[in-house]
DSSP file (Angstrom, degrees, kcal/mol; ACC not computed):
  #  RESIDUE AA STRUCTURE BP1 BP2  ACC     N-H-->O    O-->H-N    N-H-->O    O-->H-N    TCO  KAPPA ALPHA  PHI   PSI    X-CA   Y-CA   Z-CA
    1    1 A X              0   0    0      0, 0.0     2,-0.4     0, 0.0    27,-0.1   0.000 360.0 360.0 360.0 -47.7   25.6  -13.3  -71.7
    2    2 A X        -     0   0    0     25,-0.1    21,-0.8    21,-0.1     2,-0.2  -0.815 360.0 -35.0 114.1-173.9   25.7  -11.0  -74.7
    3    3 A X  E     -A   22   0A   0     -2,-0.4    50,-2.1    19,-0.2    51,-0.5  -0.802  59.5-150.8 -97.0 130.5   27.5   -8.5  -75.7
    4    4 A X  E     -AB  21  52A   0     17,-1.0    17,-2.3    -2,-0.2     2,-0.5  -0.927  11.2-129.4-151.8 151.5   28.9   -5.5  -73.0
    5    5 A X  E     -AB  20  51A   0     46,-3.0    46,-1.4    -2,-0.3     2,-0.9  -0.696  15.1-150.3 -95.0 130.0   29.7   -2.1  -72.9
    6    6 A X  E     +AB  18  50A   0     12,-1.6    11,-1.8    13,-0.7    12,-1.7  -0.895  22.6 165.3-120.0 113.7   33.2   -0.7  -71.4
    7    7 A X  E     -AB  16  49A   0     42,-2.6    42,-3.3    -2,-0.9     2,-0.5  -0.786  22.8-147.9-122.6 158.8   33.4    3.0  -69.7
    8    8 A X  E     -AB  15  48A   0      7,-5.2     7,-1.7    40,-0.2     2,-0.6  -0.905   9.1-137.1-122.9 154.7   35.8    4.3  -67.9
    9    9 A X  E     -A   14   0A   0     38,-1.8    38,-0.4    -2,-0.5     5,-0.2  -0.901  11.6-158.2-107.1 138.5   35.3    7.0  -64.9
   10   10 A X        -     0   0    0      3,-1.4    35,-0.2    -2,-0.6    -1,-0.1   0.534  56.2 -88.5-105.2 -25.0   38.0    9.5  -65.3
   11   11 A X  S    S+     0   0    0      2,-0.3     3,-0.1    34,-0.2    35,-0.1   0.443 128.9  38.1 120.3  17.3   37.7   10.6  -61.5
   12   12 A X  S    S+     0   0    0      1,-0.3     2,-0.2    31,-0.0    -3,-0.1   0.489 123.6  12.4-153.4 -24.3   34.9   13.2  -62.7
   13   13 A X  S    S-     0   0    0     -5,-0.1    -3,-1.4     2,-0.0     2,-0.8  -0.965  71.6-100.2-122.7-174.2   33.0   11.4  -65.3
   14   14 A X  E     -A    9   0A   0     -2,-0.2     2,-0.6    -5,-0.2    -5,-0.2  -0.700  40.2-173.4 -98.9 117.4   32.1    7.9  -67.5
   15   15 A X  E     -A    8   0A   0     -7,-1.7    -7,-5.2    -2,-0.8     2,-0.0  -0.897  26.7-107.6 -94.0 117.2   34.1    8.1  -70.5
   16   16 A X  E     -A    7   0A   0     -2,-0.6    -9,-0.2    -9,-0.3     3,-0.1  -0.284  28.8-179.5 -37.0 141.9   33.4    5.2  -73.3
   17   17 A X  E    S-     0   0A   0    -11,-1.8    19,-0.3     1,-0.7     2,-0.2   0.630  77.4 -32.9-122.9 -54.1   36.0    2.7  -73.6
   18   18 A X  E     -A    6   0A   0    -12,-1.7   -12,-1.6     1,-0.2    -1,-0.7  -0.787  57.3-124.2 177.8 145.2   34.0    1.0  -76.4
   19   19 A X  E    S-     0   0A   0    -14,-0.2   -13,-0.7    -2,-0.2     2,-0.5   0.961  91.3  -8.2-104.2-116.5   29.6    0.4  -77.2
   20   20 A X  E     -A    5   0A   0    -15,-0.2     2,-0.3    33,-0.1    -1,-0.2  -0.934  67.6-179.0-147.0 108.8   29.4   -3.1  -77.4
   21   21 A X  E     -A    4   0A   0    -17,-2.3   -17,-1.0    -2,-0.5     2,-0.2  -0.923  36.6-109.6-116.7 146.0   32.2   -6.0  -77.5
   22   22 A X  E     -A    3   0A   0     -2,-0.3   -19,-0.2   -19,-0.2     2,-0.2  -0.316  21.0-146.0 -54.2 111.9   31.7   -9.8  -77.8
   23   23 A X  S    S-     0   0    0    -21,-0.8     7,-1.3     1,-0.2     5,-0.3  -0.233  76.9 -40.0-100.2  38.3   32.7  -11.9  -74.1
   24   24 A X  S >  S-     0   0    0     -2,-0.2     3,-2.0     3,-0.2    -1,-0.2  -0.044  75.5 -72.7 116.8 167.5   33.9  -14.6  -76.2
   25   25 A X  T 3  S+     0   0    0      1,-0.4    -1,-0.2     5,-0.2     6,-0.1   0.617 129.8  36.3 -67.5 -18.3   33.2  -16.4  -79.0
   26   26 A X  T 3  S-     0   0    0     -3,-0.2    -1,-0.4     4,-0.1    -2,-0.1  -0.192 108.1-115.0-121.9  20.8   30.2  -18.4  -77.7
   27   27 A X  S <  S+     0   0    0     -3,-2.0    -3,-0.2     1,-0.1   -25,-0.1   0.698  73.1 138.5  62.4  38.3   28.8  -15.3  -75.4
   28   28 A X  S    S-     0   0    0     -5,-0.3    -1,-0.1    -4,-0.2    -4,-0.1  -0.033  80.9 -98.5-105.7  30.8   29.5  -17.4  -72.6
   29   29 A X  S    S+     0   0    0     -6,-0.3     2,-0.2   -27,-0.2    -5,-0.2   0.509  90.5 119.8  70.8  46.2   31.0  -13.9  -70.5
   30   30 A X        +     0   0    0     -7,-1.3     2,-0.5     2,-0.0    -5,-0.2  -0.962  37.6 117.0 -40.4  77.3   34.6  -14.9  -71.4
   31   31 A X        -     0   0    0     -2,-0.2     2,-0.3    -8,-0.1    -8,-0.1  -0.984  45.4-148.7-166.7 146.3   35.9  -12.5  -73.2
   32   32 A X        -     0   0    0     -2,-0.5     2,-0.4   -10,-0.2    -8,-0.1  -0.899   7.1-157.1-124.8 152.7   39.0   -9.5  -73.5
   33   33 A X        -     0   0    0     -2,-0.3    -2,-0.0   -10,-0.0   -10,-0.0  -0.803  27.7-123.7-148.7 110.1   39.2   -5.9  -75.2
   34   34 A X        -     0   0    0     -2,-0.4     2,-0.4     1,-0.1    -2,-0.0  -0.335  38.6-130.5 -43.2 114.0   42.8   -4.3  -76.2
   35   35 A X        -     0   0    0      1,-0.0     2,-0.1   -17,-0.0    -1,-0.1  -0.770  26.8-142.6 -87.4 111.8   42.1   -0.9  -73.9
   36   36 A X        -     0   0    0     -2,-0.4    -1,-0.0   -19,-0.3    -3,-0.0  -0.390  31.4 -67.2 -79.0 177.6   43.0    1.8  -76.4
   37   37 A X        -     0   0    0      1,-0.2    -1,-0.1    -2,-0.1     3,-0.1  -0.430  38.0-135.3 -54.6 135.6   44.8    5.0  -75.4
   38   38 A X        -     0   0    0      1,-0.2    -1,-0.2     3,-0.1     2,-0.1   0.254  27.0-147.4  -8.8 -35.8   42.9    7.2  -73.3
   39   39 A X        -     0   0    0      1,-0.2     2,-1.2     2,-0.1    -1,-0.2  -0.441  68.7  -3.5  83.2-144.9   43.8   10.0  -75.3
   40   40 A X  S    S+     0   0    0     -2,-0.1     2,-0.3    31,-0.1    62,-0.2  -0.504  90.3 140.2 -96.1  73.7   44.0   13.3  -72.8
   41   41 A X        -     0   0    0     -2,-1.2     2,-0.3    29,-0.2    -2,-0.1  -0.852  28.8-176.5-127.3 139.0   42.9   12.0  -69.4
   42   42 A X        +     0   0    0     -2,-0.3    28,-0.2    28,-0.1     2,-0.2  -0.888  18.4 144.4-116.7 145.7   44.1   12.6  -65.8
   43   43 A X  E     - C   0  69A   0     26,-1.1    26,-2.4    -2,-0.3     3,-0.3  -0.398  42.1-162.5 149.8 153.9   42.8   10.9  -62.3
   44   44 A X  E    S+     0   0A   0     24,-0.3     2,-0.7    -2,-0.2   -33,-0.1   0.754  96.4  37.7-116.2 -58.5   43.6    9.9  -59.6
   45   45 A X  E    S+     0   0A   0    -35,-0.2     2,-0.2    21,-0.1   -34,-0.2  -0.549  73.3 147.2-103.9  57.0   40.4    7.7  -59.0
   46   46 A X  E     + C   0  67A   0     21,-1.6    21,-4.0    -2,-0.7   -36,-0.2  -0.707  16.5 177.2-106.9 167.3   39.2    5.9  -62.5
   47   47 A X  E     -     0   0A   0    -38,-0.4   -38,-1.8    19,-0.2     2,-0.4  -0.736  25.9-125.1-148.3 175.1   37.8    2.9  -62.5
   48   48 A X  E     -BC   8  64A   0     16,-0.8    16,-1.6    17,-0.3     2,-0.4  -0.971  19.7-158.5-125.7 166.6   36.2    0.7  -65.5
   49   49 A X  E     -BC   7  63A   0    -42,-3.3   -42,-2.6    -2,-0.4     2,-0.5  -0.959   6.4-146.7-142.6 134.8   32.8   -0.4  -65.1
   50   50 A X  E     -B    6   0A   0     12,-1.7    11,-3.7    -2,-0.4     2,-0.5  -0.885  25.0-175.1 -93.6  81.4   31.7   -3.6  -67.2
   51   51 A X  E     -BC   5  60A   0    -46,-1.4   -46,-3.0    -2,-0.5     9,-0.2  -0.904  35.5-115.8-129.7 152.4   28.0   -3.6  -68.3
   52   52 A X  E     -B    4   0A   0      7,-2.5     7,-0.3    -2,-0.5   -48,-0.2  -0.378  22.6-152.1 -64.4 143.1   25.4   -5.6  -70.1
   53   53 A X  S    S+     0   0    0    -50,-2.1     3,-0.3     1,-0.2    -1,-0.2   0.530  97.5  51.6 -93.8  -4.8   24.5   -3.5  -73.6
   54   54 A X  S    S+     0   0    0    -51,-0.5     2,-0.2     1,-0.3    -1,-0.2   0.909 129.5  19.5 -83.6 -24.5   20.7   -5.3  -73.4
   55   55 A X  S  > S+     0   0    0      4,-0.1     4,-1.6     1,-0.1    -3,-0.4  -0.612  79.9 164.9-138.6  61.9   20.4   -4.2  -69.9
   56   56 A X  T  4 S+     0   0    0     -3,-0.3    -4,-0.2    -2,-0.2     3,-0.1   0.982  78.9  37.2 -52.6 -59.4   23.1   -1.0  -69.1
   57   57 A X  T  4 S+     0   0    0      1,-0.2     3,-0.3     2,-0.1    -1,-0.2   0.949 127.4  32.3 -73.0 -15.1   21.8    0.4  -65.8
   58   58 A X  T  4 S+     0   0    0      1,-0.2     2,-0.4    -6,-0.1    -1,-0.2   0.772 108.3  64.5-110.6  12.9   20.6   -3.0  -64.0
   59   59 A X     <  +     0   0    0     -4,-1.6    -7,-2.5    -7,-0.3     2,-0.9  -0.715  64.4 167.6-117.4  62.0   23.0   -5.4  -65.3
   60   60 A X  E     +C   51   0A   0     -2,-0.4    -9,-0.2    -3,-0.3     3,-0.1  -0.691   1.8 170.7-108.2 141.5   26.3   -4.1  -63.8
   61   61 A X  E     +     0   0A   0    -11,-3.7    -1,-0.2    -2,-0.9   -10,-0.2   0.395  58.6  26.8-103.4   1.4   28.9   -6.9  -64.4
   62   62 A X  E     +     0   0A   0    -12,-0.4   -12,-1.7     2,-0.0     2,-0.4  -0.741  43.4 168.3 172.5  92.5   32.2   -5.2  -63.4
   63   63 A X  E     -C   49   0A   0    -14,-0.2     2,-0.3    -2,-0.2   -14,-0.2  -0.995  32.5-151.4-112.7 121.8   33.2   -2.4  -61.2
   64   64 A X  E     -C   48   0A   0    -16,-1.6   -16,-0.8    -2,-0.4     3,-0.1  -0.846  26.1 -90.6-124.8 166.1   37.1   -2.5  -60.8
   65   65 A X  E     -     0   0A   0     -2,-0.3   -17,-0.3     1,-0.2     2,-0.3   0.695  56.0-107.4 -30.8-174.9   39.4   -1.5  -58.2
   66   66 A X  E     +     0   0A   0    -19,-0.1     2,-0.3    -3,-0.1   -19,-0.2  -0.768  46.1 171.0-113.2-171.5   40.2    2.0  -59.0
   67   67 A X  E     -C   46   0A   0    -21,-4.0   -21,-1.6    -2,-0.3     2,-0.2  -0.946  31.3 -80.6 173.4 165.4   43.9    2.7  -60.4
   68   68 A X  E     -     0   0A   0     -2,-0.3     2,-0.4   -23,-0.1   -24,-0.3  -0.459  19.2-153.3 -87.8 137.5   45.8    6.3  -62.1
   69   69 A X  E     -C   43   0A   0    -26,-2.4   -26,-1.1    -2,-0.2     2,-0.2  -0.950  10.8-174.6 -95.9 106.6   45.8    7.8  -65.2
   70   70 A X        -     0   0    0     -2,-0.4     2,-0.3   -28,-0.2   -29,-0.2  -0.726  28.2-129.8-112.7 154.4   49.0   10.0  -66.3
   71   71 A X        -     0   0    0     -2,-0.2     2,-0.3   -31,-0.1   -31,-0.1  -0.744  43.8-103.8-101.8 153.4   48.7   12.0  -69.7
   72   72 A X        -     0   0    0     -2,-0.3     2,-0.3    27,-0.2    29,-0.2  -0.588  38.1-174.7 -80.4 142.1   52.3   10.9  -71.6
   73   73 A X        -     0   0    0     -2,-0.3     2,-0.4    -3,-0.0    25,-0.2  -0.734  11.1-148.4-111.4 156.6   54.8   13.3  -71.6
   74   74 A X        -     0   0    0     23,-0.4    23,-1.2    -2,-0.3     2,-0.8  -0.978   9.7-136.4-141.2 131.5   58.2   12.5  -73.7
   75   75 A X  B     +D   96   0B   0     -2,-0.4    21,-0.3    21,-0.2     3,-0.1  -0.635  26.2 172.3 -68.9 119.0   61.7   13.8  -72.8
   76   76 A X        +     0   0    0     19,-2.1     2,-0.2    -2,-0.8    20,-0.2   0.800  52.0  64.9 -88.8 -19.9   63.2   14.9  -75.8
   77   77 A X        +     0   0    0     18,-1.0    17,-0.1     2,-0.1    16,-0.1  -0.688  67.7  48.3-154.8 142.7   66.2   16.4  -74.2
   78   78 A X  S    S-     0   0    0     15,-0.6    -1,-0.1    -2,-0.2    16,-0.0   0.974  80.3-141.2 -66.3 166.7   69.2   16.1  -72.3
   79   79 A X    >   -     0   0    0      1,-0.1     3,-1.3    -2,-0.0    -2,-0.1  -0.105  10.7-114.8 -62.3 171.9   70.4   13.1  -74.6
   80   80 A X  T 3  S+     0   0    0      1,-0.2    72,-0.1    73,-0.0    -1,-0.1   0.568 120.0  54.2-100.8  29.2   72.3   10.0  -73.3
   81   81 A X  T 3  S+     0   0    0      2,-0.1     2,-0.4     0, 0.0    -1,-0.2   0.171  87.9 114.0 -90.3   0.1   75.1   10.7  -74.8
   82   82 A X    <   -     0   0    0     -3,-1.3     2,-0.6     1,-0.1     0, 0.0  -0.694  55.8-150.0-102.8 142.9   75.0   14.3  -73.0
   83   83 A X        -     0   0    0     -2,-0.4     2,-0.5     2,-0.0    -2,-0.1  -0.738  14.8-176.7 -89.4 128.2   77.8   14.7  -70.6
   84   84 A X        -     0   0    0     -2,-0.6     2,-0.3     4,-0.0     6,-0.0  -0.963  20.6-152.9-125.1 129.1   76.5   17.3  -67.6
   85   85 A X    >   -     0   0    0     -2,-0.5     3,-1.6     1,-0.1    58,-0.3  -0.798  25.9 -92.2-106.0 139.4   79.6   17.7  -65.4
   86   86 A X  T 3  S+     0   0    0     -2,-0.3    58,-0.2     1,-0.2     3,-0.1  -0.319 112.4  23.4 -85.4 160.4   79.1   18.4  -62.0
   87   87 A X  T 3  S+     0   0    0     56,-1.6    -1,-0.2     1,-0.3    55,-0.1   0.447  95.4 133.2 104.8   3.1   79.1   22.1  -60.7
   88   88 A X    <   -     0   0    0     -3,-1.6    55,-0.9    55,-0.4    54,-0.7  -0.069  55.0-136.8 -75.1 163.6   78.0   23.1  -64.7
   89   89 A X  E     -E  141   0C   0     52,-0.2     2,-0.5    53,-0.2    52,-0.2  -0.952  21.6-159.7-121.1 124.1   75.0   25.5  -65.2
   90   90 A X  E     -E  140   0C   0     50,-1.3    50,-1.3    -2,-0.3     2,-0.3  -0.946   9.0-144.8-100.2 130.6   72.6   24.0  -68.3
   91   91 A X  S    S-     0   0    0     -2,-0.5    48,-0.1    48,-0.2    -2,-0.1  -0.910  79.4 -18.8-121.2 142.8   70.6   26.3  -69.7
   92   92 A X  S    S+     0   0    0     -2,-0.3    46,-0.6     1,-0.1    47,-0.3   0.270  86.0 160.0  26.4  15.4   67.4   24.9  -70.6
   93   93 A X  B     +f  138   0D   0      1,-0.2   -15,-0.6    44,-0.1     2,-0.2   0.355  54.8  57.2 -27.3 -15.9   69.1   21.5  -70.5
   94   94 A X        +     0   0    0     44,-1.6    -1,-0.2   -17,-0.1    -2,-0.1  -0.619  65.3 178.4-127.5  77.9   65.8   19.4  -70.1
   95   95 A X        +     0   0    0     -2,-0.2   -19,-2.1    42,-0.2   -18,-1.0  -0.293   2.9 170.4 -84.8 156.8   63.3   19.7  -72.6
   96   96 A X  B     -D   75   0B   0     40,-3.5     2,-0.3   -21,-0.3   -21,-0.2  -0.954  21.3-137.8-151.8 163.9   60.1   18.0  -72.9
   97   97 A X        -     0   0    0    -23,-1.2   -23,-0.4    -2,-0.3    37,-0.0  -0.813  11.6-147.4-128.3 154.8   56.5   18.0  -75.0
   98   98 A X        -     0   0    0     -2,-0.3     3,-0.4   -25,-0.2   -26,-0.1   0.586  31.5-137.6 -91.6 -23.1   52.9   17.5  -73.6
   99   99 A X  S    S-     0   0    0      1,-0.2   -27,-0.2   -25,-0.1    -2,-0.0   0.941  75.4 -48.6  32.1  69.3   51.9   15.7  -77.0
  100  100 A X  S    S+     0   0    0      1,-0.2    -1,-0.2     2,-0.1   -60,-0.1   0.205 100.0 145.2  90.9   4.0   48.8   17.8  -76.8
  101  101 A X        -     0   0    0     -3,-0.4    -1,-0.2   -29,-0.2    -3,-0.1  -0.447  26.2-178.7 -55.9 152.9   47.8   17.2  -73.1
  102  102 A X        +     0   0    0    -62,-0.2    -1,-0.1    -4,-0.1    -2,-0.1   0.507  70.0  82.5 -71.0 -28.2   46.1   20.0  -71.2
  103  103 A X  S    S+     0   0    0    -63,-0.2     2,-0.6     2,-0.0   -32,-0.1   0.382  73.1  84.0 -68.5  -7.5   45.8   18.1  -67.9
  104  104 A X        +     0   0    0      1,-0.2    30,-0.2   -34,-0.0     3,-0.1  -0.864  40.2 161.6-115.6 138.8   49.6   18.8  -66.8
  105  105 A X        +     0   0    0      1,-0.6    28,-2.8    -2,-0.6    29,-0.4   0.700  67.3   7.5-108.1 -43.8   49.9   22.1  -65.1
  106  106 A X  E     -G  132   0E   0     26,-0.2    -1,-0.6    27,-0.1    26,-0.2  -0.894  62.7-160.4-126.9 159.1   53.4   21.4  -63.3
  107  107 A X  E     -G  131   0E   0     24,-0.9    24,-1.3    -2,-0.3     2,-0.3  -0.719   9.9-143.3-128.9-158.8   55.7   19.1  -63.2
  108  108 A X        -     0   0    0     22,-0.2     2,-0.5    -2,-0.2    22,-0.1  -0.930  20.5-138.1-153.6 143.4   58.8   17.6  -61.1
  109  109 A X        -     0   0    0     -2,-0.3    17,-3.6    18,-0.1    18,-1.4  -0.999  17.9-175.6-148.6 130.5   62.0   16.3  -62.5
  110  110 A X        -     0   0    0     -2,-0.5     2,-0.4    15,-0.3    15,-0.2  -0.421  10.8-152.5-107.2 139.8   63.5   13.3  -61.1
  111  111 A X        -     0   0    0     13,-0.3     2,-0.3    10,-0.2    41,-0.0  -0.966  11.9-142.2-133.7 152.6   67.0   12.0  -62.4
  112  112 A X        -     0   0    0     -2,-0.4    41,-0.3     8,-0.1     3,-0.3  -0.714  11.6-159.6-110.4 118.4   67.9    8.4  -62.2
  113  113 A X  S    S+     0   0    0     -2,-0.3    37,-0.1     1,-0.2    38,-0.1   0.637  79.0  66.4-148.7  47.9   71.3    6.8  -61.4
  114  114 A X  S >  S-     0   0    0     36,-0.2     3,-0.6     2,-0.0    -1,-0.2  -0.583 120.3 -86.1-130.2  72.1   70.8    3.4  -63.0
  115  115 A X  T 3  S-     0   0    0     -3,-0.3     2,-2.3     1,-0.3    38,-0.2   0.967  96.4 -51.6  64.6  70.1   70.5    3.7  -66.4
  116  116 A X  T >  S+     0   0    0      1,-0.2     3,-1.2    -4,-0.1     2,-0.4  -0.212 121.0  97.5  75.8 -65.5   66.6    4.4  -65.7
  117  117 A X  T <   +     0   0    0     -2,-2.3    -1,-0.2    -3,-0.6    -2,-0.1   0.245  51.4  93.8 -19.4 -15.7   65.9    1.5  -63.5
  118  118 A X  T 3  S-     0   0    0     -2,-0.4     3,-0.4     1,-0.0    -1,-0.2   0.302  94.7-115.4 -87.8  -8.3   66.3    3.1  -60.1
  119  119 A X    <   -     0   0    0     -3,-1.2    -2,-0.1     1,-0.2    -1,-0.0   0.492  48.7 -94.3  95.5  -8.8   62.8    4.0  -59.6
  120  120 A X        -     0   0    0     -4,-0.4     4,-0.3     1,-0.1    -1,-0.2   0.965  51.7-145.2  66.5  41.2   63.7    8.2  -59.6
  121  121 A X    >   -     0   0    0     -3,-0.4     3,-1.8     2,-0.1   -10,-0.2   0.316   8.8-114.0 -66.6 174.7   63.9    8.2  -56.1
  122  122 A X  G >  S+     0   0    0      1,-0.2     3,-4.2     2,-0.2     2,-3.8   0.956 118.1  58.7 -51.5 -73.2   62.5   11.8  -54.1
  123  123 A X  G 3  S+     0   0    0      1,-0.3    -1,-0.2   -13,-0.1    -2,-0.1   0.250  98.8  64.2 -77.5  30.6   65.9   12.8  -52.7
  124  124 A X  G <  S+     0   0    0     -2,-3.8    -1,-0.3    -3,-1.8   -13,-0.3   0.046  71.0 129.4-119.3   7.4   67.0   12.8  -56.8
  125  125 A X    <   -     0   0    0     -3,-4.2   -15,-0.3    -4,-0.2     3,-0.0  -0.385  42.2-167.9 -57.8 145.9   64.5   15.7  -57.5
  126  126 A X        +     0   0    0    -17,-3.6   -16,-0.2    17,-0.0    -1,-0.1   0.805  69.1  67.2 -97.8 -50.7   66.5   18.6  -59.6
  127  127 A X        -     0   0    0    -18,-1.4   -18,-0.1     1,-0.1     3,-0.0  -0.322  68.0-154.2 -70.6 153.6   63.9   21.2  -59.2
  128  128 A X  S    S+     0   0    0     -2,-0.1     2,-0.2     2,-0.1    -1,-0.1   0.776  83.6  29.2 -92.5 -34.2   63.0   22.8  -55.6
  129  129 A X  S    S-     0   0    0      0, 0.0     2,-0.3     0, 0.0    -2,-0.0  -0.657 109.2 -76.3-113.2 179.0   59.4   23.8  -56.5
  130  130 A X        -     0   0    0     -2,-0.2     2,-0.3   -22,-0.1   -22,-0.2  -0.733  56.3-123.6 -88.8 131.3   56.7   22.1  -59.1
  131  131 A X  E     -G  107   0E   0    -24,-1.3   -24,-0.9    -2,-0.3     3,-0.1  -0.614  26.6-108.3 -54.4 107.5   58.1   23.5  -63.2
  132  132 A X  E     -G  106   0E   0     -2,-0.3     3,-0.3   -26,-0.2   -26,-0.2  -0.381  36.0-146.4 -29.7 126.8   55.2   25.4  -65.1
  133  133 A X  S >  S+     0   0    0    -28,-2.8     3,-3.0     1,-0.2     4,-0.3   0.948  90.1  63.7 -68.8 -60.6   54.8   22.4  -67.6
  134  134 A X  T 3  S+     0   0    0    -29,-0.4    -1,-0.2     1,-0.3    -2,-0.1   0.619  81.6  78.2 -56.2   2.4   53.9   24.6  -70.7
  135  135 A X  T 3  S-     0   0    0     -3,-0.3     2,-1.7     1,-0.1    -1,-0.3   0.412  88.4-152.5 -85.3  20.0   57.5   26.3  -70.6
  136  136 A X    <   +     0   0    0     -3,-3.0   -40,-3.5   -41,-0.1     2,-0.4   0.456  64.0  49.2  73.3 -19.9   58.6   22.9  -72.3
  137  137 A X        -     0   0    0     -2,-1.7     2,-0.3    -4,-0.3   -42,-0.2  -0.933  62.0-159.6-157.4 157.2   62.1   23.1  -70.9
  138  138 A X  B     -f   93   0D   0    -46,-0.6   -44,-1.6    -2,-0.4     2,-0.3  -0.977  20.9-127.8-146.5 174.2   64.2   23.7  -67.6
  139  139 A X        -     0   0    0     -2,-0.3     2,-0.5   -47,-0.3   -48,-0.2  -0.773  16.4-151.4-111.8 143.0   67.8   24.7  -66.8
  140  140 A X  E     -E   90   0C   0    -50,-1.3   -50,-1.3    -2,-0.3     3,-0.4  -0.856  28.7-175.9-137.1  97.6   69.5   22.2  -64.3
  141  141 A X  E     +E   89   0C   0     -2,-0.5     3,-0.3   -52,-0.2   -52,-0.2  -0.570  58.5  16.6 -94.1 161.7   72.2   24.7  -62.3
  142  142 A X  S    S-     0   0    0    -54,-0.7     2,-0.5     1,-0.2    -1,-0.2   0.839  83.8-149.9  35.6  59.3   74.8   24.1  -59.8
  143  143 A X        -     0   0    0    -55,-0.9   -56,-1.6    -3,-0.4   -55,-0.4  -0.437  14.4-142.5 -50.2 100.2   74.6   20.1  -60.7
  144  144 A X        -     0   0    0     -2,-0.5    -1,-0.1    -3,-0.3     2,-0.1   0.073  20.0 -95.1 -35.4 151.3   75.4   18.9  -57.4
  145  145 A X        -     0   0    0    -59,-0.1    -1,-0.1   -60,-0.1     2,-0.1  -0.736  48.4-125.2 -83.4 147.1   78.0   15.3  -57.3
  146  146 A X        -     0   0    0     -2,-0.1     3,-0.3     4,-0.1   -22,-0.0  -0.144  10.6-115.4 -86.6-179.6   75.6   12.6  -56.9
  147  147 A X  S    S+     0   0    0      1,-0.3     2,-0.2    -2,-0.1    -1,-0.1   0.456 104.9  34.4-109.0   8.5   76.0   10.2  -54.1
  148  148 A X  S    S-     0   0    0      2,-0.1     2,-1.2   -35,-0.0    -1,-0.3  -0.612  83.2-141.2-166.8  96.1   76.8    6.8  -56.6
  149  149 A X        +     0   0    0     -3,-0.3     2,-0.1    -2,-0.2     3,-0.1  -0.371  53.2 117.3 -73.3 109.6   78.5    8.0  -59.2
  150  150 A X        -     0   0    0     -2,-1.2   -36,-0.2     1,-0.4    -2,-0.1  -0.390  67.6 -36.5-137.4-152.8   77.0    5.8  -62.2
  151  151 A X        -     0   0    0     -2,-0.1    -1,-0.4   -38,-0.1     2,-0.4  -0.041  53.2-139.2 -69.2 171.2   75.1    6.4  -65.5
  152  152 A X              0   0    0    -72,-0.1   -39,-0.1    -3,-0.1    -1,-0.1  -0.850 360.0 360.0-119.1 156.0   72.4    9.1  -65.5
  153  153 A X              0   0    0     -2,-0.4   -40,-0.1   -41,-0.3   -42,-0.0   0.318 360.0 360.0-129.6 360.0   69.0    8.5  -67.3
C-alpha cells in the first residue's frame, strides 16, 4: 500500500492533517495517526479523506462520515466553590476566553445541575438571546430557583 496522506475538509475547504504517514509497519494498509489539534477550525460538515501519496487524486482510500468541529472555549469563571444564591444579580459572573479562536461570534450559556454530567439541558439556558462572544464575560441576574436543587457546574 504505501504511504497516505490525511486532509480534513473544514466544511469550506481540505485542510492537511499530515503529507505522508506509514499504514503499518509492513505497508500492508494497517495503520493509525494521533489527529492533532485542529488549531482554529469550525464546521458543521468536515470530513477526513484518506489518500494514496503515490497516487493522490485516483487513489481515494477513505472518505468518512462527516462529524463537527467546535473551536475550545474555557470557562474561567464562576468557580465551584462560588455560591450564586437565588434571586442574586452577578455582575459579570461568567467569564470565559476564546484561546485565540475567531470562529465564535456568539455564544449560549447552559448551566448544569449534576456536577456537569447532566448533558446542559435547553430549558437550563441563562441567557435569552445568543452573548457577543468577544465581551469575554456575562452577568447572570434574577437567578431564578432551579427545579432540583443540587450542585451547579
Amino acid at each position: 500500500m504505501g504511504n497516505v496522506k490525511i486532509d480534513y475538509f473544514d466544511g469550506t475547504s481540505l485542510q492537511p492533517v499530515i503529507a505522508s504517514t506509514a499504514t503499518g509497519a509492513d505497508g500492508s494498509g494497517a495503520g493509525s495517526y494521533p489527529w492533532p489539534s485542529v488549531g482554529d477550525a469550525k464546521g458543521a460538515n468536515c470530513y477526513l479523506k484518506v489518500t494514496a501519496v503515490n497516487n493522490p487524486t485516483t487513489d481515494v482510500l477513505i472518505d468518512s462520515g462527516n462529524f463537527t468541529i467546535y473551536p475550545k472555549l474555557t470557562v474561567s469563571e464562576p468557580l465551584t466553590t462560588t455560591t450564586i444564591d437565588v434571586g442574586s444579580n452577578n455582575a459579570n459572573l461568567i467569564k470565559w476566553s476564546l484561546n485565540g479562536s475567531n470562529k465564535v461570534q456568539q455564544v449560549n450559556i447552559y448551566y448544569d445541575l449534576d456536577g456537569g454530567s447532566g448533558g446542559y439541558p435547553v430549558l437550563q439556558k441563562i441567557n435569552a438571546t445568543p452573548v457577543d462572544a468577544t465581551l469575554l464575560q456575562y452577568s447572570w441576574d434574577a437567578v431564578q430557583q432551579a427545579q432540583y436543587p443540587t450542585q451547579c457546574a
